[in-house]
N, C-alpha and C positions, 0 to 999 in steps of 0.2 A: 720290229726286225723284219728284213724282207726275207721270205724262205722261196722265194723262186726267181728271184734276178740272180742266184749264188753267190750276194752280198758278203755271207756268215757263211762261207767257205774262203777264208785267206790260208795262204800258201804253208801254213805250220798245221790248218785243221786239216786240209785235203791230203798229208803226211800223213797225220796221226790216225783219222776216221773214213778215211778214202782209200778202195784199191785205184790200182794205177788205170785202171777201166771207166774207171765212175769222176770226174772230176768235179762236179755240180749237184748240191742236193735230191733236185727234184729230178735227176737222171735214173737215179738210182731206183724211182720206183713207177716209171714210164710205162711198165707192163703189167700194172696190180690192175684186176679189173674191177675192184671196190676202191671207191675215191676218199670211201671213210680210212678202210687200211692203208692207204696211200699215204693219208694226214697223218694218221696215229704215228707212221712208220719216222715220216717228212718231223714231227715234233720231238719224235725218240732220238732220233741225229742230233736236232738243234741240243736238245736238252744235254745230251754229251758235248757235243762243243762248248758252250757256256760252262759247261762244269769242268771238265778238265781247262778253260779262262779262268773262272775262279779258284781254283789251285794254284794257277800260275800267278794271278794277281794277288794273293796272300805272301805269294815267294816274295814279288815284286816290294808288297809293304813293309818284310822283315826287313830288306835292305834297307828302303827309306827311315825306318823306326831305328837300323842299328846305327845310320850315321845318323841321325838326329836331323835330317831330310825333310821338309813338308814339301807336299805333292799336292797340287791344284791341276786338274784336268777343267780345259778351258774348251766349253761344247758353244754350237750357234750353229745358225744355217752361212753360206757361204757371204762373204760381204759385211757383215755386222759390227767387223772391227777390233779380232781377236788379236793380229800381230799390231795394231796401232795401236793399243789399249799397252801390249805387251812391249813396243820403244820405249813409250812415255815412262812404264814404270820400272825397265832397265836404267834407264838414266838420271830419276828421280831417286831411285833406291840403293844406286850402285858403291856407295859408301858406308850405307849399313847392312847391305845382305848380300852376301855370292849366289845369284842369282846363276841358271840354267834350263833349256827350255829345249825339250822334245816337240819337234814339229812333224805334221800329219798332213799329206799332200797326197794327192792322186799322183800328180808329178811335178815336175822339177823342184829347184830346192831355194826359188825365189824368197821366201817366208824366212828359211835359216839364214842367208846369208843378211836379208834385213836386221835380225836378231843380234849375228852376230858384229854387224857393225854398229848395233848399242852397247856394246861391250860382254857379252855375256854367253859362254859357250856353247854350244849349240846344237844340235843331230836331227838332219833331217829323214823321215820316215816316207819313202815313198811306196804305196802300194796298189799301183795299177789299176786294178778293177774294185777295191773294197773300199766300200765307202767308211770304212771306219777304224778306228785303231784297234787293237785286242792285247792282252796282256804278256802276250808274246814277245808281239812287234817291239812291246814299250823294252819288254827285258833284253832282246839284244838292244837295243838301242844304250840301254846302261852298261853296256860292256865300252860305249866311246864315249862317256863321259864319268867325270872323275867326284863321286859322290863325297870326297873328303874335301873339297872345293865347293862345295856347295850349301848352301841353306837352306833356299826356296828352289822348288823343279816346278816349269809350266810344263805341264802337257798339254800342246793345241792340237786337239784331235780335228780330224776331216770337219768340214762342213758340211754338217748333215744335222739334222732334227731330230732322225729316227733310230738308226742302228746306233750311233755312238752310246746313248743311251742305256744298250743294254746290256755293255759288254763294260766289265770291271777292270780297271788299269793296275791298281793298288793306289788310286788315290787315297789324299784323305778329306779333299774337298773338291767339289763340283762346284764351278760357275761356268753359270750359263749366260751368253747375251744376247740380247734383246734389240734390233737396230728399230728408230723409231721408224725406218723405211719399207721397215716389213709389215707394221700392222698389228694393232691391239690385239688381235683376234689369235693370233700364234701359242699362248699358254691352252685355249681349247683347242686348238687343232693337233699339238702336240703335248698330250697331256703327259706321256710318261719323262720324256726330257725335263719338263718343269718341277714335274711330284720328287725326281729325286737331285734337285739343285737344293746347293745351303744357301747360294748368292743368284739373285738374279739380277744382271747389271741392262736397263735400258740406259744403250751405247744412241753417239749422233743426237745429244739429245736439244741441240742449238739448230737441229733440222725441222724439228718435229714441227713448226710454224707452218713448215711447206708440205706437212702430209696430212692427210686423216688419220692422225695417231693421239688416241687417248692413252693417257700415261694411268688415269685412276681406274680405268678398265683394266689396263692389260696389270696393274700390281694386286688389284682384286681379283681378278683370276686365279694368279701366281700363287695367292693368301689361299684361294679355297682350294686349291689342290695339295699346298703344300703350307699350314698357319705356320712353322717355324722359320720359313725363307725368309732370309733377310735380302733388301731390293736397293740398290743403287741408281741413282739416275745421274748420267755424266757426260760429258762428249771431250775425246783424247785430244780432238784437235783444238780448242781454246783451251782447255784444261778447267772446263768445269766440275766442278767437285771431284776432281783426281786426287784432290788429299784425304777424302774419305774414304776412295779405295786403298790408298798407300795406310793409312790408319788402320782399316781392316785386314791388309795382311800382316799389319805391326802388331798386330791384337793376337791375333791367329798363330803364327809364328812364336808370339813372347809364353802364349796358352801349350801349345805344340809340347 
């Protein structure tokens, strides 16, 4: 999480743990002239933000648990192919599941309206400067769609590696992808994103002939940080192995 871009200050925490003086974490303690109290002070903030997130992302899960809801937060750095992945399997699934899908944009609301001309409802989340979504953002967002129309909810959080990571939605599963254009090497450069995926999908993978990307590298990675991840290898635009993702939500869902 970054604690001095004011990343982990969105517009619901800078309400609740902000006076109207102080808008930015590391504002707040500009004049301590110990840089250790500065930190202590700078982690006692973070630490209450995430925590009153994870209260709201328990609210967040009663809702999904009382309509019988499963909730997939779909993390990746930007590019890797989260709304393609997410056409292909509105259109492939849209007969056995009511599908809906929260989207996370810095801005505009290109990604929802993609969504929604696969058929499937849609809210987009735009939040200016935060690279990430928080369990707020996701609960109004559930106030404009209709959870009794619903089976499966994506949430496609911002493209980021880092902060999405640490802030709890109420999912009840993380997938994470993998594009093979980024590089083997992404599960150790971003360890915490990988440690806490159940799926890790290396996405584009009809590319990977045209890059330096080892697929047995980056799934052994994935294994030592996390032995329970389960790892897809596919690409949305030929539609390789897209039936073992649709299989794995059929599993998950029918488990749910």
């Amino acid at each position: 999480m970054c604690k001095d871009c004011g990343c982990s200050v969105t517009p619901h925490t800078q309400d609740h743990h902000h006076s109207q003086n102080h808008s930015h974490s590391h504002h707040h303690y500009q004049n301590y002239e110990n840089p250790e109290l500065k930190e202590d002070k700078t982690l006692e903030v973070l630490s209450k933000i995430l925590s009153k997130n994870d209260h709201e992302a328990e609210h967040n899960r009663g809702h999904f648990n009382a309509e019988k809801v499963l909730c997939i937060n779909l993390m990746s750095s930007p590019g890797s192919g989260k709304t393609t992945l997410l056409e292909s399997t509105l259109k492939a699934l849209k007969n056995e599941m009511k599908i809906s899908v929260i989207e996370g944009d810095l801005e505009s609301e290109n990604d929802a309206k993609r969504v929604r001309e696969a058929g499937a409802q849609a809210f987009q989340i735009t939040t200016g400067q935060s690279c990430h979504l928080d369990a707020f953002m996701v609960h109004k967002a559930l106030h404009h769609l209709n959870l009794k129309e619903c089976d499966l909810l994506f949430i496609e959080n911002v493209g980021n590696l880092v902060c999405p990571a640490s802030y709890d939605l109420g999912q009840h599963l993380n997938v994470v992808l993998l594009s093979v254009t980024e590089g083997s090497d992404k599960p150790q450069k971003y360890p915490v994103m990988f440690k806490k995926a159940d799926l890790v999908i290396i996405s584009k993978a009809d590319l990977a002939h045209h890059f330096d990307f080892d697929v047995e590298e980056a799934s052994r990675e994935c294994k030592k940080l996390n032995p329970k991840v389960d790892i897809l290898i596919l690409d949305s635009k030929t539609g390789k192995n897209l039936e073992l993702w649709y299989q794995y939500l059929r599993l998950k869902k029918e488990l749910f």
